[in-house]
Backbone bond lengths (Angstrom), bond angles and torsions (degrees), N, CA, C in turn:
res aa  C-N    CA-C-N  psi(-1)  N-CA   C-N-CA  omega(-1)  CA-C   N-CA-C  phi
1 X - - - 1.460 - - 1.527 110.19 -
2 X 1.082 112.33 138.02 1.728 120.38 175.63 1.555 115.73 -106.08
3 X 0.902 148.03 115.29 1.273 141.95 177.39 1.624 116.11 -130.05
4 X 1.546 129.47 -167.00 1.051 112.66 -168.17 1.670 137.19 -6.09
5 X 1.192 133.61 -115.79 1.137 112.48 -168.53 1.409 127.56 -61.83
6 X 1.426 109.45 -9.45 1.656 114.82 177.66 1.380 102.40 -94.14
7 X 1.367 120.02 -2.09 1.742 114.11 -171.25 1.912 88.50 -96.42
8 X 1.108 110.47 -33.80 1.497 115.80 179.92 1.720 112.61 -71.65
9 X 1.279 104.37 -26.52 1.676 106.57 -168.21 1.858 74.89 -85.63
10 X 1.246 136.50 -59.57 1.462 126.82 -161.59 1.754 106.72 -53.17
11 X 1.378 137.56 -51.73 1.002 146.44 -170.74 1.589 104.83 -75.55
12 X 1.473 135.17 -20.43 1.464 137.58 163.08 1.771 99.69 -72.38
13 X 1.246 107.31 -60.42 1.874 89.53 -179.13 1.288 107.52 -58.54
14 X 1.394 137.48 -45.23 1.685 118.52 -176.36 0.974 94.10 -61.60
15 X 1.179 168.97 -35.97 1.240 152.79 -157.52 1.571 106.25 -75.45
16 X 0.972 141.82 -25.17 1.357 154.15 -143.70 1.720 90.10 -107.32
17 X 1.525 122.19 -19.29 1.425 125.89 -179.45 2.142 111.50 -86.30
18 X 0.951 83.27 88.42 1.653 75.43 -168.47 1.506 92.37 -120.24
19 X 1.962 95.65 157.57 1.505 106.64 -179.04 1.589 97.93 -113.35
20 X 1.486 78.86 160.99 1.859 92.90 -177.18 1.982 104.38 -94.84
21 X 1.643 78.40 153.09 1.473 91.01 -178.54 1.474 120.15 -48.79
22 X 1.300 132.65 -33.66 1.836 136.14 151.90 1.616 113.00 -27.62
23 X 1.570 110.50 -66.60 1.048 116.33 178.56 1.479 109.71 -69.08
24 X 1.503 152.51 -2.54 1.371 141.90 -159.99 1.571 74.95 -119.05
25 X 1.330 149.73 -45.81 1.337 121.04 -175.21 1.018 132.91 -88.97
26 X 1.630 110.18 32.64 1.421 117.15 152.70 1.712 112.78 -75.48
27 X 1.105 118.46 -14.41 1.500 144.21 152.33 1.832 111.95 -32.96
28 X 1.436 129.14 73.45 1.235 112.39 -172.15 1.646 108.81 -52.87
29 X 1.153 143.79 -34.00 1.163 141.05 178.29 1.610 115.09 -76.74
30 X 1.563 111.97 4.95 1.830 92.01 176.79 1.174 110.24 -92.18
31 X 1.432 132.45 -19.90 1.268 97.28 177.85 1.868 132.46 -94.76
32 X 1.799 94.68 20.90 1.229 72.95 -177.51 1.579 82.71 -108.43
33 X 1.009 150.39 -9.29 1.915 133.67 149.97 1.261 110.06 -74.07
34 X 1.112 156.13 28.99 1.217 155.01 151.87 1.495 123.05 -159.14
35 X 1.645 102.36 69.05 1.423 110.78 172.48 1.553 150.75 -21.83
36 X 1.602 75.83 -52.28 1.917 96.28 -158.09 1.573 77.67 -145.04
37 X 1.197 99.56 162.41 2.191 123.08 -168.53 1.748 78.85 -65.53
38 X 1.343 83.60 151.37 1.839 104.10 177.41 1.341 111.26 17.07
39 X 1.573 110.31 83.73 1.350 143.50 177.01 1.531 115.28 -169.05
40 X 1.117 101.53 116.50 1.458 122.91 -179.33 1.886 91.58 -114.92
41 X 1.631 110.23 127.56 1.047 142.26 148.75 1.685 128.34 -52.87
42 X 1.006 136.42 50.04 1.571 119.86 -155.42 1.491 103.28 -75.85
43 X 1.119 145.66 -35.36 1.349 140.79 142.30 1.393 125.08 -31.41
44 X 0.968 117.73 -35.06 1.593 131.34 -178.86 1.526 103.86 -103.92
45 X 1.584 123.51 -13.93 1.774 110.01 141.84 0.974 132.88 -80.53
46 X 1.858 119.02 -15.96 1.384 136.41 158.32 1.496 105.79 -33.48
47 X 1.665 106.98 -97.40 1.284 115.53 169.48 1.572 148.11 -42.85
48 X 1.686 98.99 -6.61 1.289 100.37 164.47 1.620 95.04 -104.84
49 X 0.821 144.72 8.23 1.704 123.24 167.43 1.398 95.95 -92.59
50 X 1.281 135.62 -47.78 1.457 119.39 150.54 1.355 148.73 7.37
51 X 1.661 97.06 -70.01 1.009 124.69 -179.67 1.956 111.68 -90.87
52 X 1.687 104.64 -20.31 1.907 94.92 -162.15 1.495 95.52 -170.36
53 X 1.310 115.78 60.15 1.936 116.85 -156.04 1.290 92.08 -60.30
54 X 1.027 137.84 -18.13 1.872 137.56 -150.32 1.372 90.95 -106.17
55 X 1.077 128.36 -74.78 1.928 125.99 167.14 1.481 112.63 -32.54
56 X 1.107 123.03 -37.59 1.179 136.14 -151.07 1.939 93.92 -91.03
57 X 1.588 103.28 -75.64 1.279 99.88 157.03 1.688 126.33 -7.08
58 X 1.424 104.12 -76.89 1.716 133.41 -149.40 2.323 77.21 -66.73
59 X 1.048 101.45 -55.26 1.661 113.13 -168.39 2.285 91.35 -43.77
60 X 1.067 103.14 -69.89 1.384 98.48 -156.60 1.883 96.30 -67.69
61 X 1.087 102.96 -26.79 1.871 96.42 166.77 1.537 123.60 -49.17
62 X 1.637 94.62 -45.88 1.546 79.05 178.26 1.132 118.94 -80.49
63 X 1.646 119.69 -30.32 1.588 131.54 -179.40 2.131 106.57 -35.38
64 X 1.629 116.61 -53.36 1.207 104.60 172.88 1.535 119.99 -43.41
65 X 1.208 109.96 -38.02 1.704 106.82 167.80 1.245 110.32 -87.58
66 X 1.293 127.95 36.05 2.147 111.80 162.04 1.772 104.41 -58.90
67 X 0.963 105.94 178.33 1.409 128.72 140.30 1.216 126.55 -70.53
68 X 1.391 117.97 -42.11 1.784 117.50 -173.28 1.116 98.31 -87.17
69 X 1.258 95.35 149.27 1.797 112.27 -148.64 1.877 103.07 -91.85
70 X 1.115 101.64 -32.20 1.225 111.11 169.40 1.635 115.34 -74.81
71 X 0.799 110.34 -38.03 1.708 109.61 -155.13 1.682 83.68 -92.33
72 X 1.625 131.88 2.07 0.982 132.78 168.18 1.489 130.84 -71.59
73 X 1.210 94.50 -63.95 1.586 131.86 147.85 1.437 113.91 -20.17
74 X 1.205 96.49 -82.86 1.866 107.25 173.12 1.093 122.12 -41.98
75 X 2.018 116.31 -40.65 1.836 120.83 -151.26 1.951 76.36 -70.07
76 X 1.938 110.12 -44.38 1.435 95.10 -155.84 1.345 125.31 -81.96
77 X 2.014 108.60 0.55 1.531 94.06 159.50 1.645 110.22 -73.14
78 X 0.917 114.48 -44.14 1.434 128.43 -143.49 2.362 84.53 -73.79
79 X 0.862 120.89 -46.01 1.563 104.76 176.67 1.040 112.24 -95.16
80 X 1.604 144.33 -11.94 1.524 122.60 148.72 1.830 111.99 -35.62
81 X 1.597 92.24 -53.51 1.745 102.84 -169.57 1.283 121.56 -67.50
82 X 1.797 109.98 -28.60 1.496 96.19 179.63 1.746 108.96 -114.32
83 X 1.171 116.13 12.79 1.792 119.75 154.68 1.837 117.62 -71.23
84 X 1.494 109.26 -23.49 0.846 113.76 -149.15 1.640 98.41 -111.28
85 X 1.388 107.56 -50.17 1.701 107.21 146.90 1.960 120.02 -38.29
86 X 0.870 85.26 -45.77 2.002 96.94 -173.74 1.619 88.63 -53.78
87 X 1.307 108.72 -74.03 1.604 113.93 -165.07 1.698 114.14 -61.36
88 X 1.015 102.36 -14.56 1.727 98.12 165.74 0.914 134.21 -55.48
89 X 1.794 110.99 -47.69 1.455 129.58 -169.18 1.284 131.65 -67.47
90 X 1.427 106.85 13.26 1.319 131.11 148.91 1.623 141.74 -48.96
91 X 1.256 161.78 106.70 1.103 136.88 159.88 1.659 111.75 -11.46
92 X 1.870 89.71 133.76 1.430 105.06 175.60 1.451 99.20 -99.98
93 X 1.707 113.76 133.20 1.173 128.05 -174.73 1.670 101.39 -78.64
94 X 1.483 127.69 152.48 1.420 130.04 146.15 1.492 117.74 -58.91
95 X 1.347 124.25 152.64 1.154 120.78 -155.43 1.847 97.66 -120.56
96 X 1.280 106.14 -28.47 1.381 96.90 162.34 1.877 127.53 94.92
97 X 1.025 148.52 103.90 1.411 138.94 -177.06 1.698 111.65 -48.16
98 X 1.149 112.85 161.95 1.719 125.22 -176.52 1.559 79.60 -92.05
99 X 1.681 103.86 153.32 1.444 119.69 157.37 1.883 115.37 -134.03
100 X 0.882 104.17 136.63 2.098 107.07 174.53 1.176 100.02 -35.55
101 X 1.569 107.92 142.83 1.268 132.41 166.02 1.509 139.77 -131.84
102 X 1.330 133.60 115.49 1.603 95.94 -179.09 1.402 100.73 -92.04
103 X 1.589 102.49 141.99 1.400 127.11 164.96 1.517 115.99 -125.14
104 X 1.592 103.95 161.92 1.629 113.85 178.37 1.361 117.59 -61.79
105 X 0.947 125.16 134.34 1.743 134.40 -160.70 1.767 109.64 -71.56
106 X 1.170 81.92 110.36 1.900 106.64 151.63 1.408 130.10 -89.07
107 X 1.007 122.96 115.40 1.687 108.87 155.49 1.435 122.05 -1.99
108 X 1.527 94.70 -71.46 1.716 102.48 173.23 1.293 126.28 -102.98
109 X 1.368 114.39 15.44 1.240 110.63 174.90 1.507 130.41 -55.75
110 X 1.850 120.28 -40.74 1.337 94.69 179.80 1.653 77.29 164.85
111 X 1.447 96.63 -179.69 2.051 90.65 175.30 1.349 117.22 -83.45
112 X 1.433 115.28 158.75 1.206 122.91 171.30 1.669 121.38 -41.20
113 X 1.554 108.29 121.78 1.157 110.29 168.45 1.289 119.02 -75.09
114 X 1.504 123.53 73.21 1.922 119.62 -160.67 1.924 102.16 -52.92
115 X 1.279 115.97 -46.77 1.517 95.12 -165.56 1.788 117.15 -63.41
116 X 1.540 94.81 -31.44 1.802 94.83 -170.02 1.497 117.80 -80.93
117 X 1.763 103.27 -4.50 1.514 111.08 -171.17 1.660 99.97 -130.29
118 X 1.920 112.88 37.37 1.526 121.94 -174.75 1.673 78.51 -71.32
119 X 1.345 136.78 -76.69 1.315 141.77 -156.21 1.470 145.73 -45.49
120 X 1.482 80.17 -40.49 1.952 82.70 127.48 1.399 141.52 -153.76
121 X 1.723 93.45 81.06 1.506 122.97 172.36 1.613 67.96 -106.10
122 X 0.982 118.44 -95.36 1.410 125.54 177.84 1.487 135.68 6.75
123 X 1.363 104.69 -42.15 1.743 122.54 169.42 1.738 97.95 -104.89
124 X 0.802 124.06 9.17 1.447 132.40 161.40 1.427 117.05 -83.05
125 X 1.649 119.26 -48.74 1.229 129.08 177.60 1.651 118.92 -79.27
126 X 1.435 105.55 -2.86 1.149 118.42 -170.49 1.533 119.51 -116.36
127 X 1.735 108.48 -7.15 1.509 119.91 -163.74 1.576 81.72 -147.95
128 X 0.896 130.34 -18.00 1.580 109.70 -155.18 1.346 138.27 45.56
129 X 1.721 93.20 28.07 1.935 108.65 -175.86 1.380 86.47 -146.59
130 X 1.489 93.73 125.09 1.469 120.94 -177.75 1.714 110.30 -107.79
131 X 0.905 107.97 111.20 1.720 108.69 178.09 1.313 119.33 -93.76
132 X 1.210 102.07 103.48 1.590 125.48 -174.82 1.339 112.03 -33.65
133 X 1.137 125.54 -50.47 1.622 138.37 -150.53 1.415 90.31 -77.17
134 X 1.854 129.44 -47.88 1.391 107.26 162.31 1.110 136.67 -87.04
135 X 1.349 103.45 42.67 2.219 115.03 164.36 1.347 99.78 -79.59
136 X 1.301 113.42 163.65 1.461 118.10 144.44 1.202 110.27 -153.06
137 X 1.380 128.49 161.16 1.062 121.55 156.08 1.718 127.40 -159.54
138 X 1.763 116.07 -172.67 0.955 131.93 -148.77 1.490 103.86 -80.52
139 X 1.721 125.25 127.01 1.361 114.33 -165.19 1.575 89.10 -155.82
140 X 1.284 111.70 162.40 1.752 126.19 179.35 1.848 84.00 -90.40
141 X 1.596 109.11 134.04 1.326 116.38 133.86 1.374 126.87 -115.68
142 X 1.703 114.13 161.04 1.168 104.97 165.21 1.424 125.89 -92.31
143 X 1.346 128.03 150.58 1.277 117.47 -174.32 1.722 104.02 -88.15
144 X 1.066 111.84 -1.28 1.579 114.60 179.41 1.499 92.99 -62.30
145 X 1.906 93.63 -179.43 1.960 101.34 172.40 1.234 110.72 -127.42
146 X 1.525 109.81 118.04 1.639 100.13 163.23 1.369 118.35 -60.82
147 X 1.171 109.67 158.21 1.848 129.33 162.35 1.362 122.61 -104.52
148 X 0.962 135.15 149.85 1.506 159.62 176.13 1.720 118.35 -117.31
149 X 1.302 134.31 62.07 1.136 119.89 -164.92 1.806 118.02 -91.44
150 X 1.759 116.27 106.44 1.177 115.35 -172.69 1.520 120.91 -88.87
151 X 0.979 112.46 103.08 1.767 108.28 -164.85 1.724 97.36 -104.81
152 X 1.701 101.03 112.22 1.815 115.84 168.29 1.354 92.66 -46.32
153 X 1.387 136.68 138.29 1.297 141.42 124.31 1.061 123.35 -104.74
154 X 1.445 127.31 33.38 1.432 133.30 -170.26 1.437 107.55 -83.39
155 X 1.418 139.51 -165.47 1.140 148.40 141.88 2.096 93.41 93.01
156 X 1.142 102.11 -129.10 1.786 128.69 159.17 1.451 121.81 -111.77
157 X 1.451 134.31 62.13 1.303 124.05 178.95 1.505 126.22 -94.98
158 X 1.283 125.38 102.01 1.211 147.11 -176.30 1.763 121.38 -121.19
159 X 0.710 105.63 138.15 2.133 92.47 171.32 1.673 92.94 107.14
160 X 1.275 78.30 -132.13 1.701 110.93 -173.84 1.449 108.67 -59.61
161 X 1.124 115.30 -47.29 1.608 133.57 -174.88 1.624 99.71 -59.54
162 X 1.362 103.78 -62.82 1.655 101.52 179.35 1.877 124.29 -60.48
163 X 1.330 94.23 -30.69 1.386 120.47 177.62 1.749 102.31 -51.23
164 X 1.195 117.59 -55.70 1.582 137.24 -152.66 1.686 82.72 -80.37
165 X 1.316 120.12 -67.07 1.672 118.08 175.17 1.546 125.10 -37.60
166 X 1.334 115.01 -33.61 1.816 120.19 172.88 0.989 101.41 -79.48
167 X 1.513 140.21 -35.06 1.133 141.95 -144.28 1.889 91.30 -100.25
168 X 1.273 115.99 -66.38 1.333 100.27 175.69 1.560 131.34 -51.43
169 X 1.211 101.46 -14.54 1.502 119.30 -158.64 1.976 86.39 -84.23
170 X 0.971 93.81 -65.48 2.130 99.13 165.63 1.486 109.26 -40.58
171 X 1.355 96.42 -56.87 2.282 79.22 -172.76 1.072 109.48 -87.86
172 X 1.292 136.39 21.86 1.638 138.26 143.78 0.973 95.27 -61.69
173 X 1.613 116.26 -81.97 1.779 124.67 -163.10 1.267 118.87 -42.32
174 X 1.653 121.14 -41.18 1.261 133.82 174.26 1.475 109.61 -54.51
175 X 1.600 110.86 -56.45 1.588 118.45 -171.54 2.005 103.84 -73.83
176 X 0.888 132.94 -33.24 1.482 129.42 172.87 1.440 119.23 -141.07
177 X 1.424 117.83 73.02 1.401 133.27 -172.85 1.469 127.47 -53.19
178 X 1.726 107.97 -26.35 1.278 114.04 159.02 1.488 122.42 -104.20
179 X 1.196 118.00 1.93 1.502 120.32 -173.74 1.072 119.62 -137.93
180 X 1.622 132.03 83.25 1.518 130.32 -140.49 1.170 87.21 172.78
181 X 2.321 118.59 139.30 1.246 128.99 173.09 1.750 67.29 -119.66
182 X 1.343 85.89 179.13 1.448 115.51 141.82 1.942 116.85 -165.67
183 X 1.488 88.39 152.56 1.302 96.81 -149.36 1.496 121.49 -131.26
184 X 1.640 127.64 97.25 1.371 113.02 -154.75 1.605 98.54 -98.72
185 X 1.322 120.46 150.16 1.181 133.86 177.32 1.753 140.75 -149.25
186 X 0.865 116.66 109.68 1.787 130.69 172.73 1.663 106.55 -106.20
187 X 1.389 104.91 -122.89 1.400 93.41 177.43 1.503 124.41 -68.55
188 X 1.545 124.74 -21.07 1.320 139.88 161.75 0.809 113.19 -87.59
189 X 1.393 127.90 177.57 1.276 139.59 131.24 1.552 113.69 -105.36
190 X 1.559 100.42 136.23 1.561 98.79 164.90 1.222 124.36 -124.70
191 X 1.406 146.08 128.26 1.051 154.58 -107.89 1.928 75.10 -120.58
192 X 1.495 101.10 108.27 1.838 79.03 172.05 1.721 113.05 -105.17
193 X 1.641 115.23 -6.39 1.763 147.67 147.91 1.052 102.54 -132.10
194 X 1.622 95.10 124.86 1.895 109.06 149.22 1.557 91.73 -79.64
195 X 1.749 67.49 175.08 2.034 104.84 -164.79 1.606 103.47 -59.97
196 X 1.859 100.06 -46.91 1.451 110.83 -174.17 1.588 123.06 -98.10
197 X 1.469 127.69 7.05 1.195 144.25 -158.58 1.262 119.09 -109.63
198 X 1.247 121.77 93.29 1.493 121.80 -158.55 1.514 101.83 -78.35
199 X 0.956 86.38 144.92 2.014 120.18 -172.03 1.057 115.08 -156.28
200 X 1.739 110.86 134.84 1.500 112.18 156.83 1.022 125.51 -83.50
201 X 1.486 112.49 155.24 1.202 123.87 -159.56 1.538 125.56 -66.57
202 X 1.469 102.83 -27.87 1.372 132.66 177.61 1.969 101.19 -49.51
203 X 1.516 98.73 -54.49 1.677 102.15 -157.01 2.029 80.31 -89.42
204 X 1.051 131.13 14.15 1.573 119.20 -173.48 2.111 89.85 -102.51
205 X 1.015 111.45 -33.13 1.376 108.85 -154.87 2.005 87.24 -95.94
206 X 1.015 134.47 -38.81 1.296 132.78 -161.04 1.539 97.81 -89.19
207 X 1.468 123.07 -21.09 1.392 129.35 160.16 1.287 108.00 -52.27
208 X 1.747 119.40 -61.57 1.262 126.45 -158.72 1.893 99.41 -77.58
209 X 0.823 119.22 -35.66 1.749 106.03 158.11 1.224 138.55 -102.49
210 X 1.418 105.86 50.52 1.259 153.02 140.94 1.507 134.79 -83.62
211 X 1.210 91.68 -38.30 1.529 105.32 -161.94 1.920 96.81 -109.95
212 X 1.597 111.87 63.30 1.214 126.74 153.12 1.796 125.30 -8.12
213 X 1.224 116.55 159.15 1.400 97.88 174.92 1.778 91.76 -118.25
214 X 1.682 87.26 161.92 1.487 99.79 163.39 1.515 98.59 177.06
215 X 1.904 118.60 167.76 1.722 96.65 166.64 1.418 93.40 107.42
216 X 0.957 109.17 173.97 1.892 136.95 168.01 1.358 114.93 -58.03
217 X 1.283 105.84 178.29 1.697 126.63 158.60 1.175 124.77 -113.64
218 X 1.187 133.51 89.77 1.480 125.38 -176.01 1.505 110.83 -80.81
219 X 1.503 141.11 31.02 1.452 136.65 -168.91 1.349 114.73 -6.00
220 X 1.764 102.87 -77.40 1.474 102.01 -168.14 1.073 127.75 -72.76
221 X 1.636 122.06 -1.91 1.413 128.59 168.56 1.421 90.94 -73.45
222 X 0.835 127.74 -80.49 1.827 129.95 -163.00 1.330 113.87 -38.50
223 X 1.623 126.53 -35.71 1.374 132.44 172.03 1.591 98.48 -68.79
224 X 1.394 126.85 -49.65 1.351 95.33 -159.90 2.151 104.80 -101.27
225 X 1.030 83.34 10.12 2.150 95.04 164.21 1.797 81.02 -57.00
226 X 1.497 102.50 -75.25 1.464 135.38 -147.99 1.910 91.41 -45.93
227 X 1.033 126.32 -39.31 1.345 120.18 179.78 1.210 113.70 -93.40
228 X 1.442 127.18 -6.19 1.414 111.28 151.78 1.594 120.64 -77.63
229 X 1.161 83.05 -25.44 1.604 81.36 177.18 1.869 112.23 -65.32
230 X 1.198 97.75 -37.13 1.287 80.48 -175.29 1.590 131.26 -108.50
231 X 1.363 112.22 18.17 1.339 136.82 134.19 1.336 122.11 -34.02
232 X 1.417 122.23 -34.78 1.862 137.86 178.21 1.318 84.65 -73.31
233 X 1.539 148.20 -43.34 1.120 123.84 -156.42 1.593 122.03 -90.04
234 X 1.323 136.57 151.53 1.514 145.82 -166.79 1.628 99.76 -106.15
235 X 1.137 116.39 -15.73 1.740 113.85 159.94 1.537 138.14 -47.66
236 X 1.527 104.71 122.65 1.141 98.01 -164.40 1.616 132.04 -73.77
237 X 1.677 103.82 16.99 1.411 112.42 -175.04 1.935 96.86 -143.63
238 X 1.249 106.62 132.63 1.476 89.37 -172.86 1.786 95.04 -137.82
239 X 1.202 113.71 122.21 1.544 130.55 -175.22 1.456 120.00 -99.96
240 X 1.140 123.92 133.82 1.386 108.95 163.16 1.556 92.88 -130.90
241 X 1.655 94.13 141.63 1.715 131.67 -170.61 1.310 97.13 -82.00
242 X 1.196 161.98 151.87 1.131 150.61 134.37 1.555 115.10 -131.56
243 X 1.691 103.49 106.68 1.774 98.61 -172.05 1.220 96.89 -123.11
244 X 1.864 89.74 115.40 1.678 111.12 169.47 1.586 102.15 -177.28
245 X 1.106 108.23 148.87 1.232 143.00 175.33 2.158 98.65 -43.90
246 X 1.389 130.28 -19.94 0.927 136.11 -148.92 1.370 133.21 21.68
247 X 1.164 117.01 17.45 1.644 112.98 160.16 1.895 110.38 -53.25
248 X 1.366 87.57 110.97 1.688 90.48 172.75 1.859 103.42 -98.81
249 X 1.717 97.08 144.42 1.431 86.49 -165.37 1.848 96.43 -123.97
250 X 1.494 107.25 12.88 1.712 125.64 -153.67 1.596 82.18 -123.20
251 X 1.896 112.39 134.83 0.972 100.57 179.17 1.836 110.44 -87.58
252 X 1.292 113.68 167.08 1.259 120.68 -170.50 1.451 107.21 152.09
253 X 1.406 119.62 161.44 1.434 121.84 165.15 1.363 122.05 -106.58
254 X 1.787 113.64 103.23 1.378 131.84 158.05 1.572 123.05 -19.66
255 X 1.369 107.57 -62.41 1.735 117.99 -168.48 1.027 109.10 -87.03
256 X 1.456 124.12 -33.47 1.585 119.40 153.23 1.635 110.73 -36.73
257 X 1.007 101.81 -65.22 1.879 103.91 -166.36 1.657 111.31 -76.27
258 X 1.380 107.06 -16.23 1.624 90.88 163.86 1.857 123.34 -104.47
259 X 1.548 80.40 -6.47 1.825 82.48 148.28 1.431 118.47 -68.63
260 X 1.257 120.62 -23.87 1.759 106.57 177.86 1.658 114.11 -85.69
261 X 1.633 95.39 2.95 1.689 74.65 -179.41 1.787 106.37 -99.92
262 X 1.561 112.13 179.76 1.064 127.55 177.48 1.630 118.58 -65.35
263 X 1.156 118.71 -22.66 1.662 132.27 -154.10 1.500 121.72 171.89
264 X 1.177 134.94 78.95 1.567 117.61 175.19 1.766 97.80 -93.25
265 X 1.519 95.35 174.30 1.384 117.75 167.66 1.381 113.61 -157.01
266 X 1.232 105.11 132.71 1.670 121.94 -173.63 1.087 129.05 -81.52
267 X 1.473 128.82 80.16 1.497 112.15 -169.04 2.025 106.86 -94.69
268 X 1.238 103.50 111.41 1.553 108.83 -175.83 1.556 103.83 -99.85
269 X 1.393 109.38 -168.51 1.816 119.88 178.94 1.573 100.54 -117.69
270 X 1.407 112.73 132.36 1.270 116.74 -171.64 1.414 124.37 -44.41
271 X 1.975 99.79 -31.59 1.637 107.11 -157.29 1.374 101.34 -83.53
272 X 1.436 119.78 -20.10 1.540 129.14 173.06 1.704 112.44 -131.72
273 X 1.226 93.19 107.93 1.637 104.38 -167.10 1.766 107.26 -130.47
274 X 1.339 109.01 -21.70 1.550 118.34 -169.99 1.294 108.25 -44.01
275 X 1.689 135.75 -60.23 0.990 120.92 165.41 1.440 141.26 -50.33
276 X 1.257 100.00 -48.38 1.340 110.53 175.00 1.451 114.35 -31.29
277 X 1.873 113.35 -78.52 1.090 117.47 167.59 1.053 143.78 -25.10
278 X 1.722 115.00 -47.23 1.667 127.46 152.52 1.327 112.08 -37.55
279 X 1.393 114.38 -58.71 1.358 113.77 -168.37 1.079 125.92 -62.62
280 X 1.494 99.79 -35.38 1.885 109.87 164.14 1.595 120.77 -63.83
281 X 0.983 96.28 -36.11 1.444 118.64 163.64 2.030 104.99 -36.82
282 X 1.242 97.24 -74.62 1.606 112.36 -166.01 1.540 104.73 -52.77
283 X 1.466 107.75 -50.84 1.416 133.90 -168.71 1.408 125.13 -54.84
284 X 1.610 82.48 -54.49 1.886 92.12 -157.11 1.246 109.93 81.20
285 X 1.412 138.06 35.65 1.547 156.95 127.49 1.692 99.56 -30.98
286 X 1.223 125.09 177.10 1.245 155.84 -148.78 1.497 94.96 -167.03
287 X 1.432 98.09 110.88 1.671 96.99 -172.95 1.651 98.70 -122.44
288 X 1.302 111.20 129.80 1.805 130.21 167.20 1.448 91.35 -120.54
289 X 1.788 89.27 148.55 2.016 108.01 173.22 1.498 76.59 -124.03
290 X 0.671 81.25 175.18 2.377 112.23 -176.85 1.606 105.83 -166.91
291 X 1.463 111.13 136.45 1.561 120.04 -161.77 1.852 108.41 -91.95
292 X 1.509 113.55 3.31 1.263 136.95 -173.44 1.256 105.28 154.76
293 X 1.903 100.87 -173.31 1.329 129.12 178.94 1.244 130.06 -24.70
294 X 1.474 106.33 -52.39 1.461 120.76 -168.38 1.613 115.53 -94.35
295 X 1.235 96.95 2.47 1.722 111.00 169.91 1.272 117.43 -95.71
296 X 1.434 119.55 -2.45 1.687 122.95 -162.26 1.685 95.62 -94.98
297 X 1.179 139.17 -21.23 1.631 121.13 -165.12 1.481 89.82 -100.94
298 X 1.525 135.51 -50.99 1.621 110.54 179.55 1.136 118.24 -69.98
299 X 1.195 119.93 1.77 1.589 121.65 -177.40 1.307 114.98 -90.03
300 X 1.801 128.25 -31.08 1.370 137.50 146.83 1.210 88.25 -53.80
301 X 1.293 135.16 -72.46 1.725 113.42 -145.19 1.465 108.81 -43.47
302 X 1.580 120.40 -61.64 1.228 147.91 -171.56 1.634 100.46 -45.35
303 X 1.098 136.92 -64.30 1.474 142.95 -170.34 1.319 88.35 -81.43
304 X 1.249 159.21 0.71 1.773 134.29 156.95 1.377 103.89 -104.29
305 X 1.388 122.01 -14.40 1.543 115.40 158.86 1.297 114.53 -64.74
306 X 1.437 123.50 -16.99 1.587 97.82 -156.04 1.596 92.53 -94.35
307 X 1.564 100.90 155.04 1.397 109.39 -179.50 1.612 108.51 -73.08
């Protein structure tokens, strides 16, 4: 796993992977948002999301990876700002008061719960060995839900594929602004937000289309990254997102490790879903397909509504 400064040193070398303008106008939509070398059109991304939001999408995804340094610059103000607009336009959830809880004992978790942990205070006074595992104690939760969002970048993901990854990576942040990792993974995982590490959203989404695919599948590494991560959180609902096709190609056991979590949900691509489904199958996952980009934020909504 890579995280802070090694999740930043991983997302500075992809960055260093850029395509040249030859190869970006195989892109039917680049040349009419990007005319002339380092020129971005924003009127002419207006009207092509209009006309093809999912083409249109996949187009300014790859643009953060050009070569021209300018027209680089621009693709990543201009899709931090409008992935993140897209995923807004959602109903805003209530966020809700904290209520007492007993939980399993931390250091810092909170004060002693004396009645639920009388039994062994009790074999404590009697052995002078206190066994942690039966402490508990008294702590604020939130009734909100953290997220876990695992985005495959294995294989070649560019276009549409990468498109759907910024875009989910936004209606996480949008849907739980303080309580949200996200997490890209092939043979690693790289932590591009921890659970507890405040970040804007802006540098969370231009990270995640950055961080190219290529490499293996490590599944069950990424499921159980994804539950440490969300172990940091005091929320009383804890999700992990996981959008990929789930072909694991790294040996290890998948359903093992999403048996330890609290909740996953499967967001796959309609045209390749076979695995997925299996896996949900094995699991007890919550499986959504989405036909592109612009299908990925009601499609989280939809799969965390369902009971």
């Amino acid at each position: 796993m890579k995280e802070g400064d090694d999740a930043d040193a991983e997302v500075a070398k992809n960055q260093k992977r850029t395509t040249s303008r030859r190869e970006l106008a195989r892109n039917p939509r680049f040349e009419q948002i990007s005319p002339e070398v380092g020129e971005l059109d924003e009127s002419a991304v207006e009207d092509a999301m209009r006309e093809d939001p999912d083409e249109t999408l996949a187009t300014l995804a790859d643009l953060v990876g050009a070569t021209d340094r300018r027209l680089r610059e621009l693709a990543r103000r201009l899709a931090a700002k409008l992935f993140l607009d897209l995923a807004r336009r959602g109903p805003v959830r209530p966020r809700g008061i904290g209520k007492l809880a007993s939980l399993p004992y931390r250091p810092d978790g909170g004060d002693l719960d004396l009645d639920a942990s009388m039994e062994a205070l009790a074999e404590h006074r009697a052995t002078g060995v206190v066994d942690v595992e039966r402490l508990r104690v008294r702590s604020w939760v939130r009734p909100g839900t953290a997220l876990c969002l695992l985005v495959d970048r294995s294989g070649s993901m560019g276009g549409k594929p990468l498109a759907t990854a910024a875009l989910a990576a936004a209606a996480v942040a949008s849907r739980s602004p303080e309580d949200y990792s996200v997490l890209a993974f092939g043979k690693d995982v790289v932590v591009a937000k921890g659970q507890t590490t405040p970040k804007p959203g802006e540098l969370v989404v231009n990270d995640v289309l950055s961080l190219r695919g290529f490499g293996t599948t490590d599944l069950a590494g990424a499921l159980r990254v994804a539950g440490d991560q969300l172990a940091r959180s005091r929320a009383g609902r804890k999700v992990v997102v996981l959008l990929s096709d789930c072909r694991a190609t790294v040996e290890g056991d998948p359903v093992a490790a999403a048996g330890c979590l609290d909740e996953l949900v499967v967001i796959a691509p309609d045209s390749d879903c076979d695995e997925a489904t299996a896996f949900c199958a094995r699991t007890g996952a919550r499986l959504t397909t989405i036909g592109g980009p612009s299908d990925v934020a009601e499609a989280l909504t939809l799969a965390l509504e369902r009971s």
